[in-house]
Each structure stands twice: as structure tokens, then as C-alpha cells.
C-alpha positions as CSV (number, residue, x, y, z in Angstrom):
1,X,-98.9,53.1,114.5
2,X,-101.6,51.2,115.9
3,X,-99.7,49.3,118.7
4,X,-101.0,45.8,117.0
5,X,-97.7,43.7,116.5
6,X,-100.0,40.5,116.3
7,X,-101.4,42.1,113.0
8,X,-97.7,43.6,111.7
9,X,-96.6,40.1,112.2
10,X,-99.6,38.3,110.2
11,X,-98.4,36.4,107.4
12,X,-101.8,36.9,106.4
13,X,-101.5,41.3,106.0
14,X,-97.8,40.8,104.8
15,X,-98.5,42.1,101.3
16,X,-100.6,44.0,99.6
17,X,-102.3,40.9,97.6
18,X,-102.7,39.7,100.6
19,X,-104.5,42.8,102.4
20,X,-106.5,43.5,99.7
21,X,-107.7,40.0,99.8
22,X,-109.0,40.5,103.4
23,X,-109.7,44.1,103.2
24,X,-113.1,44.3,104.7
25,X,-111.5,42.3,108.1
26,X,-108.6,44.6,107.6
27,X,-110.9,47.7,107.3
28,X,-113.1,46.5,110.4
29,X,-109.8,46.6,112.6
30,X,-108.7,49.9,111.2
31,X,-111.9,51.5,111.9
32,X,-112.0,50.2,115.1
33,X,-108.7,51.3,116.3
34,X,-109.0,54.4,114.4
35,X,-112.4,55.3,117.0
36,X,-110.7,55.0,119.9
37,X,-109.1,58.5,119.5
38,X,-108.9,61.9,117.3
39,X,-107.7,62.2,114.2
40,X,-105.0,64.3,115.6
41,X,-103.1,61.6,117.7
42,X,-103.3,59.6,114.1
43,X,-101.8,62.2,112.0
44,X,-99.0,62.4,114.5
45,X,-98.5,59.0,114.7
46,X,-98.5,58.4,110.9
47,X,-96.1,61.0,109.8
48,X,-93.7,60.0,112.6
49,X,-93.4,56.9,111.0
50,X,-93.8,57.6,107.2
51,X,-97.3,56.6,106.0
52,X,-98.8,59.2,104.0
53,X,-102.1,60.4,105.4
54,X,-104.3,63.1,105.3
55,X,-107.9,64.0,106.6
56,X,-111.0,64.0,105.0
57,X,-112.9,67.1,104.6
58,X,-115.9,68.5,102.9
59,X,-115.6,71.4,100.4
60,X,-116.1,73.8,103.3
61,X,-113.9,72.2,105.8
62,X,-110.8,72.2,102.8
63,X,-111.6,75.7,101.5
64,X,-111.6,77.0,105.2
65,X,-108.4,74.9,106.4
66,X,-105.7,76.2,107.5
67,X,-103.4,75.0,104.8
68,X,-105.5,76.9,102.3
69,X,-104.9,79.8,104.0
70,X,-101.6,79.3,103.6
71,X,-101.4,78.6,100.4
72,X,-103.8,81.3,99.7
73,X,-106.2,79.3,97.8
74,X,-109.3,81.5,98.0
75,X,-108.8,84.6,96.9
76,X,-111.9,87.4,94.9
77,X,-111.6,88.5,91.7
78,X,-113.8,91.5,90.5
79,X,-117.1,91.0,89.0
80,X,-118.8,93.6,86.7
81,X,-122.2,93.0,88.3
82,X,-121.8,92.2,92.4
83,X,-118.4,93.6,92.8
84,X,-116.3,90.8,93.5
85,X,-116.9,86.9,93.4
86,X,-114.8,83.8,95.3
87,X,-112.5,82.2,93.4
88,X,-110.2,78.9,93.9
89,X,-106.6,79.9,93.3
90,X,-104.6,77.2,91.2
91,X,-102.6,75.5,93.6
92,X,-99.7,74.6,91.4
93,X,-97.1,78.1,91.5
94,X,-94.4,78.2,89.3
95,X,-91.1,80.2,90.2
96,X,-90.6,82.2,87.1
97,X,-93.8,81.2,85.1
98,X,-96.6,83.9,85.6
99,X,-100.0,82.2,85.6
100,X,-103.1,84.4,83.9
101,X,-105.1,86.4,86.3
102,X,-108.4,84.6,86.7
103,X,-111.6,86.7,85.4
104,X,-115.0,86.2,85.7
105,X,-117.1,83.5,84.5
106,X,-119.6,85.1,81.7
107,X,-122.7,86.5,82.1
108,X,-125.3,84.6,80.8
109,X,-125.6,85.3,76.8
110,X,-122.4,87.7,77.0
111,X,-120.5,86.1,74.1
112,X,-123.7,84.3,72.5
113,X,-122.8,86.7,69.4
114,X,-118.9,85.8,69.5
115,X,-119.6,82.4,69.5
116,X,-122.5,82.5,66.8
117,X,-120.3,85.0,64.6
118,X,-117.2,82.6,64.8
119,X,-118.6,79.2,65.2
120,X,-122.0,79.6,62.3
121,X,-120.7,83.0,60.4
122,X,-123.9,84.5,61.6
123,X,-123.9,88.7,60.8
124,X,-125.8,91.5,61.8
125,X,-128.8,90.9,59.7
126,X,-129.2,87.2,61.2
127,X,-128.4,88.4,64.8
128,X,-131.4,91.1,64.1
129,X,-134.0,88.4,63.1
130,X,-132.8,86.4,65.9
131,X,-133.4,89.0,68.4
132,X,-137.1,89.8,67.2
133,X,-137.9,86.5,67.6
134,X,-136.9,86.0,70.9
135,X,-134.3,84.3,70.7
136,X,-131.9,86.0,72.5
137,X,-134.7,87.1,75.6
138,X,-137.8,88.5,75.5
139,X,-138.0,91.6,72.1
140,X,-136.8,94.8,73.7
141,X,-139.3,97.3,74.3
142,X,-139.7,100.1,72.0
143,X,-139.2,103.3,74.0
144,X,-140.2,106.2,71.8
145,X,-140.2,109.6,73.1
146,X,-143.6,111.4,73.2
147,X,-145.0,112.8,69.5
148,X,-142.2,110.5,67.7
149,X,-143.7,108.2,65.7
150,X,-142.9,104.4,66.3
């Protein structure tokens, strides 16, 4: 792939013991070869001759790619307060196994009763002191209408 028999000849890089032992000399050379021209010419290069590769890309780059947009990793799912939210498809499909439509994540506080109900055995009477001590948020405000008493 590089064009460096001298180093595919090298007793000293013939296994992997022995390339791990000189790895930072071995990394140096890589580097430097792997400089002199684009990623793309490398990809090429590698596949044609069977070493697995792949590029490096930030969250951005890998969510934008091209292979995510075939795979249709990025897809919205609806939201119940902006509409609709980005989501990261699972990228393992199976043929006849139907994977659960994702939803989105809670709100914050939305299932603090669920969990305090099922987790503590909390009732209504608990959740109600709770609430007038803040716990849950600020006290709701009263709103009476005029002439009612409070």
C-alpha cells in the first residue's frame, strides 16, 4: 500500500510483537507516508488490498456522511413540545424483527410521580405535601376568580 518493500521485508515489522515493540518508529513512517496524499487515494489503496480501514470523523462529519444517509441513521421523531427532535436510528436492522419506534426523551419531572409512586409507595397525600413545599418547582399560584374566597 505504501510502496515501501524495504519495510514489508523488515524482519524487524514481521509480526505484530514485533511492530508493536517499535510502534512509535512504525507510527512516525505511517504518518509520514500517510501526508503525502488524501485520504481518498488511501482508502482506495487499502481495500484493494484487504486491510480494513476507515476515516476518522467527528460527530458531525459521521452523522452528515454519506453512509448515514444511506443507512438512514438520522431520522425526527415527534416531540410534544417543539414538534419534532433529531434522533440517531439503531444501526443494527433485523429482517423479520420489528424494532420499537423511538419516543421522546422525558420532560423534565414528567414521570417524577411514576417513579416516586413505584419505587417509594408515595400516594396522593405525600405527593400534595411535596408539592407545597416546593419540591416539585416553585407552589402553583392560586388563581381564584374575583369575589371567591381563597
Amino acid at each position: 500500500v505504501l510502496e515501501r518493500p524495504d519495510v514489508a521485508a523488515d524482519p524487524a515489522y514481521a509480526s505484530g510483537r514485533e511492530r508493536s515493540q517499535r510502534r512509535e518508529v512504525l507510527f512516525a513512517l505511517l504518518g509520514e507516508a500517510f501526508a503525502k496524499q488524501p485520504w481518498s487515494h488511501w482508502q482506495s489503496r487499502m481495500r484493494a488490498a484487504g486491510v480494513p480501514c476507515g476515516q476518522v470523523r467527528s460527530v458531525g462529519e459521521a452523522i452528515r456522511s454519506p453512509e448515514a444517509r444511506e443507512r438512514r441513521l438520522v431520522t425526527r421523531i415527534p416531540h410534544p413540545q417543539v414538534g419534532w427532535v433529531p434522533n440517531m436510528a439503531l444501526p443494527i436492522r433485523y429482517s423479520r424483527t420489528p424494532i420499537a419506534d423511538p419516543v421522546a426523551a422525558p420532560t423534565v419531572g414528567q414521570h417524577t410521580q411514576e417513579v416516586l409512586r413505584e419505587a417509594l409507595g408515595y400516594d396522593e397525600q405525600r405527593f400534595a405535601a411535596l408539592a407545597r413545599a416546593g419540591a416539585f418547582g416553585p407552589p402553583a399560584e392560586r388563581h381564584e376568580p374575583a369575589g371567591t374566597p381563597a
